[in-house]
C-alpha positions as a Markdown table, in Angstrom:
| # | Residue | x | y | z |
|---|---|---|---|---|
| 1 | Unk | -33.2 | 62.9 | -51.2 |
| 2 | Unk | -36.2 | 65.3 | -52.0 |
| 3 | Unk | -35.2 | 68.2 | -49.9 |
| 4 | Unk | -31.8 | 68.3 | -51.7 |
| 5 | Unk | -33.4 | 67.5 | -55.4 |
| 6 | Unk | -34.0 | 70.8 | -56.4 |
| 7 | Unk | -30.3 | 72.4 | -55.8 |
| 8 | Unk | -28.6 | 69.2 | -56.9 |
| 9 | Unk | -30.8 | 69.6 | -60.1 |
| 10 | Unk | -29.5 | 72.9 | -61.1 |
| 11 | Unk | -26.1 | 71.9 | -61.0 |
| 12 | Unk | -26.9 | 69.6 | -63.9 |
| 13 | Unk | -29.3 | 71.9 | -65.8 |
| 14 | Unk | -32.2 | 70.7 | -65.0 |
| 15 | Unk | -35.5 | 72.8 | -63.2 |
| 16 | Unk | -36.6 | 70.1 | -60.6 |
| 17 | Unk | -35.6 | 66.6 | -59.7 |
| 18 | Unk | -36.1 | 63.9 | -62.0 |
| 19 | Unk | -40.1 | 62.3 | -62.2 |
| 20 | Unk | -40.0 | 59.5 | -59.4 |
| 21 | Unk | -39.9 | 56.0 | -60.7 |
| 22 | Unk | -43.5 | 54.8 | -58.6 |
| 23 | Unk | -45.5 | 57.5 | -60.7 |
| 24 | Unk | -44.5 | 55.8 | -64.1 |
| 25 | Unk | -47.1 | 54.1 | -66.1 |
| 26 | Unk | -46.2 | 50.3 | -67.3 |
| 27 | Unk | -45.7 | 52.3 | -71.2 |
| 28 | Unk | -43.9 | 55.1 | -70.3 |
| 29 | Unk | -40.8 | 56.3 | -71.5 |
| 30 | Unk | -38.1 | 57.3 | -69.0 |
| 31 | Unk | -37.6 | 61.2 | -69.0 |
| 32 | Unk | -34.7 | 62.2 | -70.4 |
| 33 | Unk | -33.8 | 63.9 | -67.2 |
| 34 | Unk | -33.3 | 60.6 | -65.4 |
| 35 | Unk | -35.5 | 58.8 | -63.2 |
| 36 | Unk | -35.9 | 59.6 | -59.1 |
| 37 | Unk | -36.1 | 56.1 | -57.1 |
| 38 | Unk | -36.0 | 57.7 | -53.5 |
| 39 | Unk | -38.7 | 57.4 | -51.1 |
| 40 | Unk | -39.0 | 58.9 | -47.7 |
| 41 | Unk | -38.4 | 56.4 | -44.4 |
| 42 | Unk | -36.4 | 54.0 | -46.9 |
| 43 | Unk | -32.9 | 53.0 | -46.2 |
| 44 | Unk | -30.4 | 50.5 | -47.5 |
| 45 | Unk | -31.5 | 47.7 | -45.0 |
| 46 | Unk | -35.1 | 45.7 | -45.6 |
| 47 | Unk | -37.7 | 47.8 | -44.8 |
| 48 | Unk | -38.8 | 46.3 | -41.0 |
| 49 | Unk | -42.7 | 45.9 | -42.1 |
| 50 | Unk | -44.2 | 44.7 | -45.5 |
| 51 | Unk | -45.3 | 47.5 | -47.4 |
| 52 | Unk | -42.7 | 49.7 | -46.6 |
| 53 | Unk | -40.5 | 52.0 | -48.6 |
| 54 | Unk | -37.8 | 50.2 | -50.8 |
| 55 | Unk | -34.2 | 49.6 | -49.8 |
| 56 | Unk | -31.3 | 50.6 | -51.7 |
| 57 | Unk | -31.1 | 46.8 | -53.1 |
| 58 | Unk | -34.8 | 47.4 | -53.9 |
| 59 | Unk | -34.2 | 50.4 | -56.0 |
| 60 | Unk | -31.6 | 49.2 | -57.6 |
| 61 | Unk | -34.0 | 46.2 | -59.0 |
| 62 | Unk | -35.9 | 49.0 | -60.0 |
| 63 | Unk | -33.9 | 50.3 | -62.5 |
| 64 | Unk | -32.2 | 46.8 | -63.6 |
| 65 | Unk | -35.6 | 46.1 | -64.9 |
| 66 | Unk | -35.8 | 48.9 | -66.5 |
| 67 | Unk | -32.6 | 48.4 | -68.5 |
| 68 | Unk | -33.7 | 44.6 | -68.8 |
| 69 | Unk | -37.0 | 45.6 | -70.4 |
| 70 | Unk | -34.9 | 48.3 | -72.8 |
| 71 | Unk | -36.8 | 50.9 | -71.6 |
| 72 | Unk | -33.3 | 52.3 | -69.9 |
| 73 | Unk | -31.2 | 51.5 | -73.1 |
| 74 | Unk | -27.5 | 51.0 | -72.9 |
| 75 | Unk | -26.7 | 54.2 | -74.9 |
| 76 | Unk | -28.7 | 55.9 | -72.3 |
| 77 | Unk | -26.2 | 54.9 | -69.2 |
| 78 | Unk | -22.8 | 56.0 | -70.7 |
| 79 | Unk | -23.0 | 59.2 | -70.0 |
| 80 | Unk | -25.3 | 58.6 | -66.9 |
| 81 | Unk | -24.7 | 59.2 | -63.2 |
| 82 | Unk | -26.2 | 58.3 | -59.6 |
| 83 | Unk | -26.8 | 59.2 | -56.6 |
| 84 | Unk | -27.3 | 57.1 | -53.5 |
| 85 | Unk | -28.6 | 59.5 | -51.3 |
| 86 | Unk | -27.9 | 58.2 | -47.3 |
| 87 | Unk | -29.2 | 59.8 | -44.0 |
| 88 | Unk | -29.6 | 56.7 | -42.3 |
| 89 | Unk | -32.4 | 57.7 | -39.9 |
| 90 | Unk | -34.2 | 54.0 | -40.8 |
| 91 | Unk | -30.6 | 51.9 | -41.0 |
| 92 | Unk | -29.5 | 53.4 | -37.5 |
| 93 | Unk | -32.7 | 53.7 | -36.1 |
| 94 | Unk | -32.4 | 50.6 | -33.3 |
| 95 | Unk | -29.6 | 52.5 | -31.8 |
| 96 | Unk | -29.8 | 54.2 | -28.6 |
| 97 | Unk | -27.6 | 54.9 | -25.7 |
| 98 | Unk | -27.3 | 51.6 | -24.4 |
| 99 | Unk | -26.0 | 50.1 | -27.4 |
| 100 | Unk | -21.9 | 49.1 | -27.5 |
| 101 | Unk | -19.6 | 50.7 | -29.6 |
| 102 | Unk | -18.9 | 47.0 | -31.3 |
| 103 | Unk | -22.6 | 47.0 | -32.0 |
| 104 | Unk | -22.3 | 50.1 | -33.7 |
| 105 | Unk | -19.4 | 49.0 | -35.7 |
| 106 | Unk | -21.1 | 45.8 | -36.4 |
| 107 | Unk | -23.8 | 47.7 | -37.9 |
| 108 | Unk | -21.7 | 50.1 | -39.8 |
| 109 | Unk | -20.0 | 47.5 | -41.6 |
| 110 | Unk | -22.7 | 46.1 | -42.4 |
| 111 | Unk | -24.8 | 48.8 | -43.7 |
| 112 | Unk | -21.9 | 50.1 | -45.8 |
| 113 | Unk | -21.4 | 46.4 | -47.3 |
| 114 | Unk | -24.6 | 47.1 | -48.9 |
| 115 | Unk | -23.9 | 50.9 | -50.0 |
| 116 | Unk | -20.5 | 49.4 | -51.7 |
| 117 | Unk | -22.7 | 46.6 | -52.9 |
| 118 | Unk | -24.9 | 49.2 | -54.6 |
| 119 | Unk | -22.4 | 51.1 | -56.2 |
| 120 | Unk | -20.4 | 47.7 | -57.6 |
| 121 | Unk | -24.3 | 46.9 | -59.3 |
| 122 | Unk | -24.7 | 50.1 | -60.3 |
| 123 | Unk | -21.6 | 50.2 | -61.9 |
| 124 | Unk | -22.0 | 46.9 | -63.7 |
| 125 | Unk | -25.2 | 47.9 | -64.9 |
| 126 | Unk | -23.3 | 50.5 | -66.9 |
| 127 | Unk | -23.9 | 53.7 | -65.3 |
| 128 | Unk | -20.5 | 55.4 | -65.6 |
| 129 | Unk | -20.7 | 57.5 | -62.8 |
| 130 | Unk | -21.6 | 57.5 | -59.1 |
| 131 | Unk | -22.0 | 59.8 | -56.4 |
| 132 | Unk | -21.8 | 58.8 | -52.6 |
| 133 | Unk | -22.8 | 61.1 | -49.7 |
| 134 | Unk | -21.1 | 60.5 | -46.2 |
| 135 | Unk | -24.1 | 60.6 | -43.3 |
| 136 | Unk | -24.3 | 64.3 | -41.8 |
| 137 | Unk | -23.9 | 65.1 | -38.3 |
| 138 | Unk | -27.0 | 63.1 | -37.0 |
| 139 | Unk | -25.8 | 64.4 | -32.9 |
| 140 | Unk | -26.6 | 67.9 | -34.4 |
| 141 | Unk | -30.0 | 67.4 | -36.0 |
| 142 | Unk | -32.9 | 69.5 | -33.2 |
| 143 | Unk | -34.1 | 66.0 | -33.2 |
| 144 | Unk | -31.1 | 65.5 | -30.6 |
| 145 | Unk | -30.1 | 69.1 | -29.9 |
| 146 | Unk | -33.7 | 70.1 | -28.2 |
| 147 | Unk | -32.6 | 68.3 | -25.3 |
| 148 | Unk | -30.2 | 71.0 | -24.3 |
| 149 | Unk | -32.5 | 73.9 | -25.1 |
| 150 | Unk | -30.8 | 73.1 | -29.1 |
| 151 | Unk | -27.6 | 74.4 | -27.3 |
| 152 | Unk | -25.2 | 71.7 | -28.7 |
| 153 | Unk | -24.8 | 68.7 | -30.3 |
| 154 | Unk | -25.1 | 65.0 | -29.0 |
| 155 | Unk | -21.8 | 63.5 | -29.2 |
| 156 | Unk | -22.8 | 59.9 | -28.8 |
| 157 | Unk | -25.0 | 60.2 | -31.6 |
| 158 | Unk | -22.3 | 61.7 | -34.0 |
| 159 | Unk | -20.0 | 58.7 | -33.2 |
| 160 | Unk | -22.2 | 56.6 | -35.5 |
| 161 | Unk | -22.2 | 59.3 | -38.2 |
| 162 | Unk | -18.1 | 59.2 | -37.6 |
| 163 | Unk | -17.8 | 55.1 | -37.9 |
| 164 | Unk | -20.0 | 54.9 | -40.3 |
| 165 | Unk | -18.3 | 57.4 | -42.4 |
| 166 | Unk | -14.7 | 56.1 | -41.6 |
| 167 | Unk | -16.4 | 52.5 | -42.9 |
| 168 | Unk | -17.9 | 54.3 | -45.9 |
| 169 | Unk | -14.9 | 56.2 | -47.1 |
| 170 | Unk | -12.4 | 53.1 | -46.8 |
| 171 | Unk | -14.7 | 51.1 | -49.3 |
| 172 | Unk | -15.6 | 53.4 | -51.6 |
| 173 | Unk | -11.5 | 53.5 | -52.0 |
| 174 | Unk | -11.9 | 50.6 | -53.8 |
| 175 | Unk | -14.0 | 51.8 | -56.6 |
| 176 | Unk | -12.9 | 54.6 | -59.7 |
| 177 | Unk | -15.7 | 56.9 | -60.9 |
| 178 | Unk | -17.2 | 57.3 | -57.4 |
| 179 | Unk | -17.2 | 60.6 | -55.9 |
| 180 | Unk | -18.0 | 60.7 | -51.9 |
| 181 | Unk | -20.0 | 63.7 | -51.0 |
| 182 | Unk | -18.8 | 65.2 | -47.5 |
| 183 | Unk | -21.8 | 66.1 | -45.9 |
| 184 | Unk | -20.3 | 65.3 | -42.6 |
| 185 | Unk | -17.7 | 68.3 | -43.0 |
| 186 | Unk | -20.2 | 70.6 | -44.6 |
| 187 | Unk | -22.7 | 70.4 | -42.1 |
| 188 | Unk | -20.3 | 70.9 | -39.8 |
| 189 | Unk | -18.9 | 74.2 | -40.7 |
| 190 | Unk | -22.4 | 75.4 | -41.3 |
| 191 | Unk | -23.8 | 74.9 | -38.2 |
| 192 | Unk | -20.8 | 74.7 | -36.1 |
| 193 | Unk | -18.9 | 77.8 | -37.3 |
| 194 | Unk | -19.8 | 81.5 | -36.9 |
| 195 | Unk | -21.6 | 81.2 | -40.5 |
| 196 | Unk | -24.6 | 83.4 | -41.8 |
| 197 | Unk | -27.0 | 80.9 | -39.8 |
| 198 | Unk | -28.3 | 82.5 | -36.9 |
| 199 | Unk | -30.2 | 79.3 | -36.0 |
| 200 | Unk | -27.8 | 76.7 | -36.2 |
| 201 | Unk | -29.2 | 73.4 | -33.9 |
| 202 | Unk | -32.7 | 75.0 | -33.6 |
| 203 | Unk | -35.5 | 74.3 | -36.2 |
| 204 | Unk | -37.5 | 76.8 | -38.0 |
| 205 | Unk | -40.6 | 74.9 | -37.4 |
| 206 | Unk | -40.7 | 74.2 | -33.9 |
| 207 | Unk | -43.0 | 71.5 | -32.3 |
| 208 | Unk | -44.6 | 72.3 | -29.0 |
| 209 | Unk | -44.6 | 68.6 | -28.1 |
| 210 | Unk | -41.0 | 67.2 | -27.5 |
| 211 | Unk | -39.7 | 64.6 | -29.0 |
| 212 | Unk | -43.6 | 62.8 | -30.0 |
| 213 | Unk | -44.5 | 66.1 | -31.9 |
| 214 | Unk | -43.8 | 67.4 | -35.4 |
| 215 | Unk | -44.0 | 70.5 | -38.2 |
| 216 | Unk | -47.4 | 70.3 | -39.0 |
| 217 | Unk | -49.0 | 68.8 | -36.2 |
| 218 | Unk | -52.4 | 69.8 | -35.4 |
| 219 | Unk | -54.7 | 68.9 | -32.6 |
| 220 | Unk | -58.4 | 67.9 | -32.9 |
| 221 | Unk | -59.6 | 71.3 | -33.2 |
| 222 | Unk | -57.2 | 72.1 | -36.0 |
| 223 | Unk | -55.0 | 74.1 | -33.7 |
| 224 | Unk | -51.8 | 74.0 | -35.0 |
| 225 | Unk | -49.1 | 72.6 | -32.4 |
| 226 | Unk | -46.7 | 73.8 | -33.6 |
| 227 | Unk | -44.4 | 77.3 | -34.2 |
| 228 | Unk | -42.5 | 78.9 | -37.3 |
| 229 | Unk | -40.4 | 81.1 | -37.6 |
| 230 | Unk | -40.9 | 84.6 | -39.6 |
| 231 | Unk | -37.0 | 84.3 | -41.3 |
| 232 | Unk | -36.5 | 80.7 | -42.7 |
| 233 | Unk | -33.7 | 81.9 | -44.6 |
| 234 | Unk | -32.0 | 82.5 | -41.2 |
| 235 | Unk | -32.4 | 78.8 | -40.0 |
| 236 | Unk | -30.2 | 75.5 | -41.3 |
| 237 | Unk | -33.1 | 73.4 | -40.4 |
| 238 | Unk | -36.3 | 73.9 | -41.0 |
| 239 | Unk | -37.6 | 71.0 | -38.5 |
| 240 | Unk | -36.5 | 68.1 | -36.7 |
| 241 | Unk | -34.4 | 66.4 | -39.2 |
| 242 | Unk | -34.3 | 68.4 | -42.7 |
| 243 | Unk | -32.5 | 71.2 | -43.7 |
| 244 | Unk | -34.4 | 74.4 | -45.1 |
| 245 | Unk | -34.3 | 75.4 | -48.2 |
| 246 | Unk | -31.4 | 78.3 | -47.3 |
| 247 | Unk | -29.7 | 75.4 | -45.6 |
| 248 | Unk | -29.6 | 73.1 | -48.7 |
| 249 | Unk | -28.4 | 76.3 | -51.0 |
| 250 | Unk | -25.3 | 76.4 | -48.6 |
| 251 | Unk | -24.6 | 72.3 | -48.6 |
| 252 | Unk | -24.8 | 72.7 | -52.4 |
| 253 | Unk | -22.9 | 75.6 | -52.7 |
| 254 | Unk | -19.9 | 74.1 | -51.7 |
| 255 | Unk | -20.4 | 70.6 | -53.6 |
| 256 | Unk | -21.3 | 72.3 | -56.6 |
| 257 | Unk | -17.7 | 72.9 | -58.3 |
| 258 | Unk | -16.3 | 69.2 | -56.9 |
| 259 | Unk | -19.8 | 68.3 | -58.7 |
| 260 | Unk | -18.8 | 69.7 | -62.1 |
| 261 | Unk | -15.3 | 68.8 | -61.8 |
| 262 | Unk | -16.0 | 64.9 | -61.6 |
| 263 | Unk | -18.5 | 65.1 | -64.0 |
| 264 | Unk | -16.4 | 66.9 | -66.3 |
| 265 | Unk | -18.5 | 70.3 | -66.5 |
| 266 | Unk | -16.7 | 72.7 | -66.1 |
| 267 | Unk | -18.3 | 76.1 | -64.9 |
């Protein structure tokens, strides 16, 4: 959710993300501006080693505790609103080519039981509104596109994003005061269409080691292995799986007014 804080934040007024929840202090008071559970790698499935980042279910703890203690008081969640913020990079991570389209359906369902499980706690917590994104084109991230030359997309690997979507947006039906964020669509058009990206599947920051490397990599001499780009503001992505800073602007551009509408703030 980091990468997309900042834009999501000014929508709502605010300068920068709300402070995360693991930097609080036992005595602290929550900001007014909210309080950010996300961590990187963490998904809405157990994390697969002990240690790891918390799951949705985990988070969600998090902040029931808080509300338990009164240190989230009830007063504080009428007017309140969340986001569950879902790449599924960890959840779908065991995929891979071999794997049967039931398998993926199997695990779709399953994955998006807990989502709608998260919004029903959320909701009976007393937070009065919630938003839901569906999972971007993962076929399209340079993560799978550097295999043609980041020439096109990996349609396999967008048939999870699909059925997990299709899964996603037939349960959330079920729920009033949920607002489903189409990040499939909007990715789509961005990178898809004839749009003011002139890199659309290829990353900004380029690894010279494919798939193993990564933005930032450096090797024992401090020789950096990898290569950026001298127009970010060009690029949708800026590596192998986040959008740049010019790509996030767009996403949020078009989510902004839907934004305001269901939260009743009208631009």
């Amino acid at each position: 959710m980091s990468s997309a804080c900042m834009p999501s934040a000014r929508i709502l007024g605010q300068t920068e993300s709300p402070p995360a929840y693991r930097l609080r202090q036992p005595n602290d008071e929550v900001d007014p501006s909210g309080v950010n559970f996300a961590m990187a790698a963490a998904g809405v499935t157990a994390p697969s080693s002990q240690g790891g980042p918390p799951s949705l279910g985990n988070q969600i703890d998090q902040l029931s505790r808080l509300v338990r203690h009164g240190i989230i008081e009830d007063n504080d969640l009428e007017y309140s609103v969340a986001l569950i913020a879902f790449t599924g990079g960890h959840d779908y991570a065991r995929l891979n080519v071999a794997t049967s389209s039931d398998d993926i359906m199997a695990l779709a369902e399953e994955v998006t039981d807990m989502i709608a499980d998260g919004v029903k706690r959320l909701q009976e917590l007393g937070v009065s509104k919630v938003l839901v994104n569906l999972m971007p084109p993962m076929g399209c991230q340079p993560y799978r596109t550097w295999m043609t030359n980041y020439a096109q997309c990996d349609s396999h690997v967008n048939t999870v994003s699909s059925i997990h979507n299709a899964a996603l947006k037939r349960k959330m039906d079920d729920f009033q005061d949920v607002l489903v964020l189409d990040l499939d669509s909007i990715f789509s058009q961005l990178i898809q269409s004839n749009s003011e990206f002139k890199g659309k599947y290829t990353p900004c920051c380029d690894a010279t080691s494919k798939p193993e490397g990564y933005c930032g990599q450096e090797d024992s001499n401090g020789n950096a292995q990898y290569s950026l780009c001298p127009n970010p503001e060009d690029f949708f992505y800026w590596d192998y799986v986040h959008p740049t800073q010019a790509g996030w602007e767009a996403v949020m551009n078009r989510l902004e007014q839907p934004i305001l509408n269901f939260l009743g703030l009208y631009s």
